[in-house]
N, C-alpha and C positions, 0 to 999 in steps of 0.2 A: 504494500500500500504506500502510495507517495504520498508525500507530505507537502510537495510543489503545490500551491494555487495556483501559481503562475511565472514565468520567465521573461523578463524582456532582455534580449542579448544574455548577458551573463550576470546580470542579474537576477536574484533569486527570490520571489514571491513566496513565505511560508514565515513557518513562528517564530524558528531560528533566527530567520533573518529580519523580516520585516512583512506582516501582514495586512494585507489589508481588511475590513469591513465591510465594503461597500464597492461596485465594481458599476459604471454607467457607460453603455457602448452607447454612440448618438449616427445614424447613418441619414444622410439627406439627398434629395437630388435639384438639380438647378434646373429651374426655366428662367426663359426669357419672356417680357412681356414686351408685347406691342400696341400702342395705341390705337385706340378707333374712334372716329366720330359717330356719335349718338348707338355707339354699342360696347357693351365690355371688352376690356381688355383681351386681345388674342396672346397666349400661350405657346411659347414652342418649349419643346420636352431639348434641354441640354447634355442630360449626361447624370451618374450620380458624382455626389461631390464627395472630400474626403472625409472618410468617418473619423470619428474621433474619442480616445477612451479615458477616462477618467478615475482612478483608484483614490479610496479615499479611507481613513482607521486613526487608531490609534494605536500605540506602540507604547512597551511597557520593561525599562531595564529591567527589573526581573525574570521577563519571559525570554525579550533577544537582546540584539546590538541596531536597535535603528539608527544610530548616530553614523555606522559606519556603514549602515544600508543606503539612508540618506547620502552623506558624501560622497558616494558611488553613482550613484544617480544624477547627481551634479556635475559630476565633473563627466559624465556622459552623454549630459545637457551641453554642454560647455564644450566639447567636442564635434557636435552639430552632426553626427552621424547618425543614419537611421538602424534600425535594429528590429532582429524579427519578436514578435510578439506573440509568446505561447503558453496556452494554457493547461492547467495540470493533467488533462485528457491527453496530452498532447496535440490538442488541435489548434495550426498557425492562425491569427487572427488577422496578419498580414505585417506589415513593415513600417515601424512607428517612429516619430521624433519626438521627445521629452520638451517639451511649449511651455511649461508653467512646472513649477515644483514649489509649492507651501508646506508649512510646519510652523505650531506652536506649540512652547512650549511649558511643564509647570509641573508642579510640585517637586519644586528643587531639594536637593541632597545640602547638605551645610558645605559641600566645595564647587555649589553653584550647577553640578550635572541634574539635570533633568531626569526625572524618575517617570514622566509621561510627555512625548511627543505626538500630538495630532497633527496630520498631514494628509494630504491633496496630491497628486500627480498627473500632468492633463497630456495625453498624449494626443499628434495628429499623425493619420495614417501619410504616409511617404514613400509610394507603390515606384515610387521612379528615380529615388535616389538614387541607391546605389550603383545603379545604369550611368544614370546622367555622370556621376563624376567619374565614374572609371571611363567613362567615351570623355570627355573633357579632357582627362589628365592624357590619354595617348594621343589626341591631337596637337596638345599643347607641345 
């Protein structure tokens, strides 16, 4: 039995590490609208646009290490690379970039560490990364 909720890259979704609570997939598609005199608006169907996933909990030093799950996270924000996004089924959700990462945090230890951090992680799907820079970097 895995204990994974989920993986993004090498990141590790579970208790150990850092879990989430709360998991919101958002999927949409685009039209375009066109004007009309003295009728409603006309609709053209676009395309879907890109989903976007959003984790969200609290984390507790007695159960893991979020501080260092956290950091990880950032600094792979901060890197601007997309990553594949997989869930404890092992099933790919697709290919994600790290867009937003919050945390607060409280009920301090007397040397200031945080014995609970809540946090947010808002992913947007990024189906064409990894494409686009490796054709970039051999033409360049």
């Amino acid at each position: 039995m895995s204990t994974t909720l989920m993986s993004l890259g090498m990141a590790i979704f579970s208790i150990p590490t850092i879990a989430y609570n709360e998991l919101q997939r958002r999927r949409s598609w685009r039209y375009a609208r066109n004007s009309r005199v003295g009728a409603p608006d006309a609709l053209q169907f676009l395309g879907e646009d890109l989903s976007t996933v959003s984790l969200s909990g609290s984390a507790h030093i007695e159960l893991s290490d979020p501080r260092t799950a956290l950091d990880q996270l950032g600094e792979m924000a901060r890197d601007g690379e997309a990553y594949p996004l997989v869930d404890g089924a092992g099933n790919v959700l697709g290919t994600y970039v790290i867009v937003g990462l919050d945390e607060r945090q409280g009920y301090f230890l007397p040397d200031g560490t945080a014995r609970k951090i809540d946090f947010a992680i808002d992913m947007l799907e990024a189906p064409d990364q990894s494409t686009t820079s490796d054709t970039a970097g051999a033409a360049g």
